[in-house]
C-alpha positions in Angstrom: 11.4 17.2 -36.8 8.0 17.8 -35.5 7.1 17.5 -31.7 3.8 15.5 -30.8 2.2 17.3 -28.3 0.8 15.4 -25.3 -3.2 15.1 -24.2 -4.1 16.6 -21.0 -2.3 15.2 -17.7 -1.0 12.6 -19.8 2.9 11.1 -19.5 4.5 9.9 -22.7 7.7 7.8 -22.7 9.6 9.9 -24.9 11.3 8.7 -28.1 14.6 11.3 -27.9 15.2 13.5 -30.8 11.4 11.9 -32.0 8.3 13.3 -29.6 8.6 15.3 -26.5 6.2 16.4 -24.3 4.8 19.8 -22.4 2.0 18.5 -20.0 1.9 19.7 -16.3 0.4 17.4 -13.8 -1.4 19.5 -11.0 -1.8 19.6 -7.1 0.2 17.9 -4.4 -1.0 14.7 -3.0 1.1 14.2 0.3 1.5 11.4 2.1 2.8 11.6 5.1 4.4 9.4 7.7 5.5 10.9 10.4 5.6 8.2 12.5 7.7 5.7 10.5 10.7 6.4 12.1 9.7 5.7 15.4 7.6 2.3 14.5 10.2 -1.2 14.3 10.6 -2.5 11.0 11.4 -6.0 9.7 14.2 -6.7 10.7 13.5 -6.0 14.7 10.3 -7.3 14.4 12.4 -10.8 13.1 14.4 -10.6 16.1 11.2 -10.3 18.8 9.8 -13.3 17.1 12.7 -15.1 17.5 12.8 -14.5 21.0 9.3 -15.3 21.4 9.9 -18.4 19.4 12.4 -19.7 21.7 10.5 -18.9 25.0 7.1 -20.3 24.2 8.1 -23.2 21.9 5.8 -25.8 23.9 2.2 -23.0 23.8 3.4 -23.2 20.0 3.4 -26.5 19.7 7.1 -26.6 18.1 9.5 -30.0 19.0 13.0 -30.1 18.1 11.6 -31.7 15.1 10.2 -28.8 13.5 11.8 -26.0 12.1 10.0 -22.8 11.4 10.2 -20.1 8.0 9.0 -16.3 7.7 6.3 -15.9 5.4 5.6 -12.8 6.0 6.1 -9.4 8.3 3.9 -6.5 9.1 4.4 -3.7 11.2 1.8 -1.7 11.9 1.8 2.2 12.2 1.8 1.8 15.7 4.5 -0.3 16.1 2.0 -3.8 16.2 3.7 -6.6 14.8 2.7 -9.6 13.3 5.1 -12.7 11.9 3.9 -15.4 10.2 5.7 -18.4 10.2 5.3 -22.0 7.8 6.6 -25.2 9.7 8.5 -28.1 8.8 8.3 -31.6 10.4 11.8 -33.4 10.1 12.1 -31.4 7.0 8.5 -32.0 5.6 6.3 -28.9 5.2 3.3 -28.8 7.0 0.1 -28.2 5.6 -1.8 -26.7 8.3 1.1 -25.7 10.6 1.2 -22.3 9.7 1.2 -19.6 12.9 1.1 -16.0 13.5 3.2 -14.2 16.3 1.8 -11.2 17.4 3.6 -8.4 19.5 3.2 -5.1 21.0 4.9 -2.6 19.9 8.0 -3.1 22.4 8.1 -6.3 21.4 6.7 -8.2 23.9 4.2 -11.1 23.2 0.6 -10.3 22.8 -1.0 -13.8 21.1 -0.9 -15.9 18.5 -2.9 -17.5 15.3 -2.6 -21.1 15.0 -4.1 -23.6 11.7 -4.0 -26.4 13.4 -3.7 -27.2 17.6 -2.5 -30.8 16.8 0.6 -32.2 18.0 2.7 -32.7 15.2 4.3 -36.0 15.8 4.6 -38.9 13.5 6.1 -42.1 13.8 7.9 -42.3 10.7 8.3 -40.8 7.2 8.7 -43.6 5.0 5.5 -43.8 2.7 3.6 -47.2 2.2 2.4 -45.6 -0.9 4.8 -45.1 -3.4 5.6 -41.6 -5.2 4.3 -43.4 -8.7 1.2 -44.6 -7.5 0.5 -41.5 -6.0 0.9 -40.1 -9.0 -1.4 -42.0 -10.9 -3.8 -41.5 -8.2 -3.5 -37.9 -8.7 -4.1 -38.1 -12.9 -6.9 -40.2 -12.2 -8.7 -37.6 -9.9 -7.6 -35.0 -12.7 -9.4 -37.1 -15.4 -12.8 -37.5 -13.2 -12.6 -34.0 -12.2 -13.0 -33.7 -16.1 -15.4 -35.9 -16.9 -12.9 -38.6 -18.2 -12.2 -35.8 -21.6 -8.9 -36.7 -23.8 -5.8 -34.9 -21.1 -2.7 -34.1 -23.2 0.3 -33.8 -22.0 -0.2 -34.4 -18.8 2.2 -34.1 -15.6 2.2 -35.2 -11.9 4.6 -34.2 -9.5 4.0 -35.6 -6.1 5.6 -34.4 -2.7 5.7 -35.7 0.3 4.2 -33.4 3.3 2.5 -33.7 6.9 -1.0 -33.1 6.1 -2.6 -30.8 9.5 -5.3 -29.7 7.8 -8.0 -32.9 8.2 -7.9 -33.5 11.8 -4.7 -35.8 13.0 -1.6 -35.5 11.1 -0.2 -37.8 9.0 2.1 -38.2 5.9 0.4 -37.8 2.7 1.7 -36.9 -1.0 0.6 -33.9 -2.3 0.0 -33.9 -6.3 -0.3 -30.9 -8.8 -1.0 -32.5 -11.8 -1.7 -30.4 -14.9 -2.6 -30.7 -18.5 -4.0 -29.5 -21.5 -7.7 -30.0 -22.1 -9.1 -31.1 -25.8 -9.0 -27.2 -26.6 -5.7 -26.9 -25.7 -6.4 -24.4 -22.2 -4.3 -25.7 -19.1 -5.9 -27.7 -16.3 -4.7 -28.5 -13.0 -5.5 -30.0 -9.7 -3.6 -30.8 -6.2 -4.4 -33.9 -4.9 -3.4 -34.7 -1.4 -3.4 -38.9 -0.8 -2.7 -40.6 2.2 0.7 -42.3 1.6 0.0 -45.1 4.0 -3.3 -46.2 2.8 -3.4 -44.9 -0.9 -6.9 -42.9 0.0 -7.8 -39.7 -1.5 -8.1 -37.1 1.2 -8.9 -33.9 -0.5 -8.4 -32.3 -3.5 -8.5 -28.9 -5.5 -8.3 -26.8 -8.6 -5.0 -24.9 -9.0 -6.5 -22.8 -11.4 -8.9 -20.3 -10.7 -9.3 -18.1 -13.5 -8.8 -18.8 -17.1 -5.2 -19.5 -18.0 -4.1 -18.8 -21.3 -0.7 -18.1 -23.0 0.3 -15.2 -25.7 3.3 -15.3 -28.3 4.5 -11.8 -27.8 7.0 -9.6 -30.1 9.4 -8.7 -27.7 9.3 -11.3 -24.9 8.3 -14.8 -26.5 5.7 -16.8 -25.2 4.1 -15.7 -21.6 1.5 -17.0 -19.2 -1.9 -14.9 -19.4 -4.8 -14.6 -17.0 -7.9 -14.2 -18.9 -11.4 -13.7 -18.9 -14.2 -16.4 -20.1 -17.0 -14.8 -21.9 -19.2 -17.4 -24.0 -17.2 -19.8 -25.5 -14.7 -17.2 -26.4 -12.1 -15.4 -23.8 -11.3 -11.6 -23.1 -7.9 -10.3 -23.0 -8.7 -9.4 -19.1 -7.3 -10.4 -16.1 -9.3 -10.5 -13.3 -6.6 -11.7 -10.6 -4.9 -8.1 -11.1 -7.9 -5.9 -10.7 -9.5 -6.5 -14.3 -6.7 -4.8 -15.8 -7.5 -5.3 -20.0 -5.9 -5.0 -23.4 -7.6 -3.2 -25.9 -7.8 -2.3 -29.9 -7.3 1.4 -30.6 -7.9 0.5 -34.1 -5.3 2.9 -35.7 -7.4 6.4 -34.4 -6.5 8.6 -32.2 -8.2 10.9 -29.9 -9.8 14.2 -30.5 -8.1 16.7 -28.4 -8.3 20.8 -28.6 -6.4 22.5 -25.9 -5.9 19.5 -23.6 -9.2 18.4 -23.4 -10.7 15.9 -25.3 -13.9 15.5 -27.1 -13.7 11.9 -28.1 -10.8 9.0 -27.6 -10.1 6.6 -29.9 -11.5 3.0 -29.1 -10.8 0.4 -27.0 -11.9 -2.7 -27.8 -11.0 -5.7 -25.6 -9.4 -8.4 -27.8 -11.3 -11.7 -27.8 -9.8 -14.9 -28.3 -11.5 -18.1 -28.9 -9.2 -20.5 -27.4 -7.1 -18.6 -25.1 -3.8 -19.1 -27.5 -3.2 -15.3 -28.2 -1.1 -13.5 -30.9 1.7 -15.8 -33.1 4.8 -13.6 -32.2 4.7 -11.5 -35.2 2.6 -7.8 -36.1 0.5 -9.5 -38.6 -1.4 -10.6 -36.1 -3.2 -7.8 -33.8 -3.2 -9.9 -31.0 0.4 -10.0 -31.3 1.2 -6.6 -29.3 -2.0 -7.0 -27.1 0.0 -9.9 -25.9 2.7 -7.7 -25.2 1.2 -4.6 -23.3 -0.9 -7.1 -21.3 1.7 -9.0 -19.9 3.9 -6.0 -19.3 0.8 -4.7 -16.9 1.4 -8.2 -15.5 4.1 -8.0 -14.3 4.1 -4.2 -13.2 1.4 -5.1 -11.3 3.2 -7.8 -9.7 6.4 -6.2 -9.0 4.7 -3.3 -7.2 2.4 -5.9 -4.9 5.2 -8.2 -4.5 8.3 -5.8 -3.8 6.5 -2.7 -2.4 3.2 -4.3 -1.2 1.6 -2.0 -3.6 -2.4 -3.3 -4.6 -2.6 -2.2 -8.1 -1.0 1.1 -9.3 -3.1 3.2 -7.2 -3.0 1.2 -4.7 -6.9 0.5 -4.3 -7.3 -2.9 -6.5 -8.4 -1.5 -9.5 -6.7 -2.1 -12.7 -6.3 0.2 -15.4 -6.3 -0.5 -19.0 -4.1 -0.7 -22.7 -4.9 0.4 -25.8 -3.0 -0.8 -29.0 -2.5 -0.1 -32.5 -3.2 3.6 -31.8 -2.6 5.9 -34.4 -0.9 5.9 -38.1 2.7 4.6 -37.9 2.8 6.5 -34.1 6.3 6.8 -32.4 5.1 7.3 -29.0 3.7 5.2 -25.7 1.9 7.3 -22.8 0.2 7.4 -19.3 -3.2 9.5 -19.8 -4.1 9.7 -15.9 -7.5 10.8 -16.9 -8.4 7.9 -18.6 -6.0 5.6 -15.9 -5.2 4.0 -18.8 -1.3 3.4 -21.1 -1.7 3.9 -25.1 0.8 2.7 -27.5 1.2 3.2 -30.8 3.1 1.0 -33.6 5.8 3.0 -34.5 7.4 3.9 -38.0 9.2 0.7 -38.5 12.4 2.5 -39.6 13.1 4.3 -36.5 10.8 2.4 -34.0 8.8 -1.3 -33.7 5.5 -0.9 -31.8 6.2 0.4 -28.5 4.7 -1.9 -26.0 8.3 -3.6 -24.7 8.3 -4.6 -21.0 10.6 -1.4 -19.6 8.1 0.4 -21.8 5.1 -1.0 -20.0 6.6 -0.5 -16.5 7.5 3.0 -17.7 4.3 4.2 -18.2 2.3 2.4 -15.5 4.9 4.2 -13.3 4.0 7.4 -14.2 0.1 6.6 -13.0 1.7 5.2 -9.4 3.3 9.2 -9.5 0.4 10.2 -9.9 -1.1 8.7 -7.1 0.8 9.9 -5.0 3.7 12.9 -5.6 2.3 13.9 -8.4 5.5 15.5 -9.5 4.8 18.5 -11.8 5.9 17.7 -16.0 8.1 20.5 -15.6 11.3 21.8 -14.8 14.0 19.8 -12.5 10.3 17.8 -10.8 9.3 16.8 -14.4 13.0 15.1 -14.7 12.2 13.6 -11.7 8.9 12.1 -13.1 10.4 11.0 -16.0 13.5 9.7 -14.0 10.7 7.9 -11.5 9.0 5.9 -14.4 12.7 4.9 -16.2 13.7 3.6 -13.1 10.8 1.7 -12.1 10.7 0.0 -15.5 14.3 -1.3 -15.0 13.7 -2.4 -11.9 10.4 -3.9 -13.7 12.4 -5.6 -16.4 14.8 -6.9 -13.9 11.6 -8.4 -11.9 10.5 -10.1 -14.7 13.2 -12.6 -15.2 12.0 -13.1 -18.5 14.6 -14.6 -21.0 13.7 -13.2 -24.1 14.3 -10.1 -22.5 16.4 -9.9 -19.6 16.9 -6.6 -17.7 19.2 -3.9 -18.4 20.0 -0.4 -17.9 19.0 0.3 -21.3 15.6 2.3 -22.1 13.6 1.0 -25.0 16.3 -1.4 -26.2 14.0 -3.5 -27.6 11.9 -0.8 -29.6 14.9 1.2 -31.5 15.2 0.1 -35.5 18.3 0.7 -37.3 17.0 3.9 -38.8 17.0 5.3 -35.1 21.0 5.7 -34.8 21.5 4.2 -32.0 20.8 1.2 -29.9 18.3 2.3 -27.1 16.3 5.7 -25.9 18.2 6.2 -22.9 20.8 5.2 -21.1 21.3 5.2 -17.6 24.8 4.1 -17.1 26.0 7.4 -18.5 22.7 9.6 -20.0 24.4 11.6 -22.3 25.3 8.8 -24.5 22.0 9.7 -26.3 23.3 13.1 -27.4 21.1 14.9 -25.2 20.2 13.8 -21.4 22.6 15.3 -18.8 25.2 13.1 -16.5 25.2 15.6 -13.7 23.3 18.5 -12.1 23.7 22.1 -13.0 21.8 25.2 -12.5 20.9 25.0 -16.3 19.3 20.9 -16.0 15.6 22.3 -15.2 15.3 24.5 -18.7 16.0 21.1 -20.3 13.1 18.7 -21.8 11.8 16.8 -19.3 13.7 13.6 -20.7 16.6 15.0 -20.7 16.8 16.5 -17.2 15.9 13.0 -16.1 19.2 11.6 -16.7 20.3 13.4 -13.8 17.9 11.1 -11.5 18.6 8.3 -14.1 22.5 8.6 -13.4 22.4 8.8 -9.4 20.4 5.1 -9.8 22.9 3.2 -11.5 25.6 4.4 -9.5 23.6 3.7 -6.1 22.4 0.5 -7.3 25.8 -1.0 -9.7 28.5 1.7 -8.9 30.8 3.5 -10.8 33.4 2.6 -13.7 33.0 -0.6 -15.9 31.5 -3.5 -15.2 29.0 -6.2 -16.9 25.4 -7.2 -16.1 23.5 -9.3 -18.0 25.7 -9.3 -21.0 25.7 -5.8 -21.4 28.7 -3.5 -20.9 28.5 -0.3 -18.8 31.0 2.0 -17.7 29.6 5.6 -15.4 31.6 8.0 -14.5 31.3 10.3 -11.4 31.0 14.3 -11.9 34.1 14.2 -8.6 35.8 11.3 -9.5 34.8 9.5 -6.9 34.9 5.2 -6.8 31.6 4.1 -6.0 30.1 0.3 -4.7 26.7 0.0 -5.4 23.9 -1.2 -2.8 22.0 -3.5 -5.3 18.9 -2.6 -7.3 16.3 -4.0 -4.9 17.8 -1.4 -2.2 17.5 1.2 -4.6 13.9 0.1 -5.0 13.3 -0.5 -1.5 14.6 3.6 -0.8 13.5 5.5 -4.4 9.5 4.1 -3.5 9.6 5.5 0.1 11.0 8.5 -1.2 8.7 9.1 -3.7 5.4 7.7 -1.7 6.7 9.4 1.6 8.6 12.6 1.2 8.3 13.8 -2.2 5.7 16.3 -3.5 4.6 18.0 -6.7 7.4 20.3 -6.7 10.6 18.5 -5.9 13.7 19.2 -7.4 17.1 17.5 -7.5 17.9 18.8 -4.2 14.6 17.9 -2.7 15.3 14.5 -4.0 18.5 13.7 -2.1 16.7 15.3 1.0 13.5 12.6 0.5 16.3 9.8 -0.8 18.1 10.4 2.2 15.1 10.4 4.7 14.2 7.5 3.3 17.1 5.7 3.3 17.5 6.5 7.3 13.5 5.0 7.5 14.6 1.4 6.2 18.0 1.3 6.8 19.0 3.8 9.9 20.7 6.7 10.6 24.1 7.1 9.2 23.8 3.5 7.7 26.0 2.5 4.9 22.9 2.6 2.6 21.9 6.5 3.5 26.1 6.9 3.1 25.9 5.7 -0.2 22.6 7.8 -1.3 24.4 10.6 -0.6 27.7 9.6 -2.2 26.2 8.9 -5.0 23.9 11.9 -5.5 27.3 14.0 -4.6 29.0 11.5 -7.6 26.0 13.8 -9.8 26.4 16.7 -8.5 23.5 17.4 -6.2 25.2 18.7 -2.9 
């Protein structure tokens, strides 16, 4: 079978036995930290603001009627730290009685942030107002705010909270109310109402960008920040750096030697009520919906689990194209363009390529770019490969999506009957696809680049599930260790947590299996400590592969 050759410092997913690829991405891009190790993390910062908590209650303004929740931690690279706390009042949150502890790098106090000064005291929590008529109060404002227009389907769902954020505090209900509008397109407001008096006291639009919705192929119906243009919409989102989804048109690009003298096109699908694609390929928008939402929630599960701002971690999004080529069994990263292409596959061996592990796949490879930049080659370009498969599990597994949930199985969601088997790769046990290798040897970097991988591919199951059978999400996996070892996995977001420090922190451009378990097992010691049970168990399970 032919092999499709790959455009110039691009990263294509790789359909085994179908396309493989040659590229070789250049130069190291190190980013070092040396001072990690020294610098408190999370958890100590937690335990200072504890203490601080308990000894300055009263400057805090906090009553044995509060209670206090993190938000949010960050340690800076010189040990700064900074906790951010929400507050309840006798169970109620408080709008407005958000705080921020900071302390010196040994912990001690420095200052804090305060939303509101007020005593938080009320006399009672028993509403005048009732929930219903706050309610209504709340549909009401949502009508006016819209100029009294037909509302369908409308909702209200009141809470009751301290409000701290208009002068003295006092119990109110706070509404979201949403709706669709005559054109269908969500709306929705909070309304915050004094529930003693029944007065409005503020209220606010929940939706700040153009909300649509998209029937996708592989994962049913998903939420879709858009773009207004006219009185159409653009298949862009603007909340995740202007990331967009766009038609290739069935071309491809012109490329001669790696470089290339024209790429196909890209034209950002419109939509003129913001109801895209019908959940089948006749329908264009159909797969747009698909490779949009999958940058969706790539982007999100880098921000949200590694506090990553887009894939190169400088806001900016990067881009899709669809429908590329003629009956094309492939999906790639092109770093020069920053942009994913994926084509519609053969329909006997492959559906279009745009599933969500897909997606996460390939918008992996532009995060290694930005920052090991692990050469396409040899036992690093396993490790590239290996990166991406990993990330979009742990992408799929984010999602939480129903229609399709997350597995250790590549491309599941792609293969036809015609392809022979049930997935691309597997990461259980690699060599179920007749090719990939369980376990190191000296022979692994001579392999294809997805094949090697399953090295990388292996030692992440086993850190994250463990060895022998077992059953997650309905799927049945049984790995095996190259020493017959019994391993107890550490959980995937730990392995998440450890394989982005690694790569981000320790890895470079020419990293090999052994480098790998050095930078695992350095970072592994950063988050978790010295001989932790989490570094223990990157190195059992790197042993369990073969990498000594």
């Amino acid at each position: 079978m032919s092999r499709i050759r790959q455009h110039a410092r691009g990263s294509r997913l790789a359909t085994a036995g179908i396309a493989a690829t040659t590229a070789t991405l250049l130069a190291a891009v190190l980013t070092p930290a040396a001072d990690a190790a020294d610098r408190p993390g999370r958890a100590t910062a937690l335990d200072n603001a504890a203490a601080v908590l308990a000894e300055r209650a009263a400057s805090l303004g906090l009553t044995a009627a509060q209670a206090t929740a993190v938000r949010d931690v960050i340690v800076d690279k010189d040990g700064t730290q900074h906790v951010r706390y929400d507050r309840t009042f006798r169970q109620l949150p408080v709008l407005g009685g958000d705080f921020v502890v900071h302390l010196a790098p040994d912990g001690s106090y420095r200052g804090a942030d305060r939303a509101t000064r007020a005593d938080i005291s009320l006399p009672t929590i028993v509403p005048a107002l009732t929930a219903p008529k706050a309610a209504d109060t709340a549909a009401n404002a949502l009508r006016a705010a819209h100029l009294g227009e037909s509302l369908k389907q409308l909702t209200a769902k009141p809470r009751l909270v301290v409000d701290a954020l208009h002068g003295t505090p006092r119990l109110a209900w706070q509404t979201n109310v949403a709706a669709l509008d005559a054109q269908g397109n969500p709306v929705a407001r909070a309304v915050l109402t004094d529930a003693r008096t029944g007065a409005q006291i503020d209220a606010w639009d929940t939706l700040e960008t153009a909300t649509g919705d998209g029937r996708s192929l592989y994962g049913g119906t998903v939420p879709l920040e858009t773009t207004p243009s006219g009185a159409a919409y653009q298949l862009k989102d603007p909340t995740r750096g202007n990331t967009y989804t766009g038609d290739a048109a069935n071309r491809t690009d012109l490329c001669i030697f790696g470089i290339c003298i024209s790429r196909a096109p890209s034209t950002v699908f419109t939509d003129a009520d913001n109801h895209w694609g019908t959940g089948a390929t006749a329908d264009r928008a159909t797969v747009a919906v698909d490779a949009q939402y999958g940058t969706d929630v790539t982007w999100d599960y880098y921000k949200n689990v590694h506090g990553r701002n887009g894939i190169g971690n400088d806001g900016k999004g990067s881009y899709n194209r669809v429908h590329y080529g003629n009956n094309y069994n492939n999906a790639f990263w092109d770093d020069s363009c920053f942009c994913m292409t994926y084509g519609d596959g053969d329909g006997t061996q492959l559906g279009p390529l745009v599933s969500l592990d897909v997606a996460g796949h390939e918008m992996s490879h532009g995060v290694t770019s930005k920052t090991a930049r692990l050469t396409y080659s040899g036992e690093s370009g396993g490790l590239n490969e290996a990166t991406s498969d990993i990330f979009g599990t742990l992408v799929e597994f984010h999602a939480g999506n129903s229609s399709d949930t997350g597995d250790y199985l590549i491309g599941e969601k792609i293969v036809r009957s015609g392809f022979g088997r049930d997935a691309l790769r597997y990461m259980d046990k690699p060599s179920k696809d007749g090719n990939s290798a369980d376990y190191w040897s000296s022979s692994v970097g001579g392999l294809d680049v997805h094949y090697s991988s399953g090295v990388a591919n292996h030692f992440a199951f086993l850190l994250a599930e463990g060895s022998g059978p077992r059953t997650v999400n309905g799927v049945a996996y049984d790995s095996p260790t190259s020493d017959g070892s019994t391993l107890t996995g550490i959980g995937r977001e730990k392995l998440g947590k450890i394989w982005y420090r690694a790569l981000t922190v320790y890895m470079t451009s020419s990293t090999n299996y052994a480098g790998a378990r050095t930078a695992t097992l350095n970072a592994a010691r950063d988050l978790y400590g010295a001989g932790s049970a989490e570094q223990n168990a990157v190195a059992a399970a790197w042993s369990a592969v073969n990498v000594n």
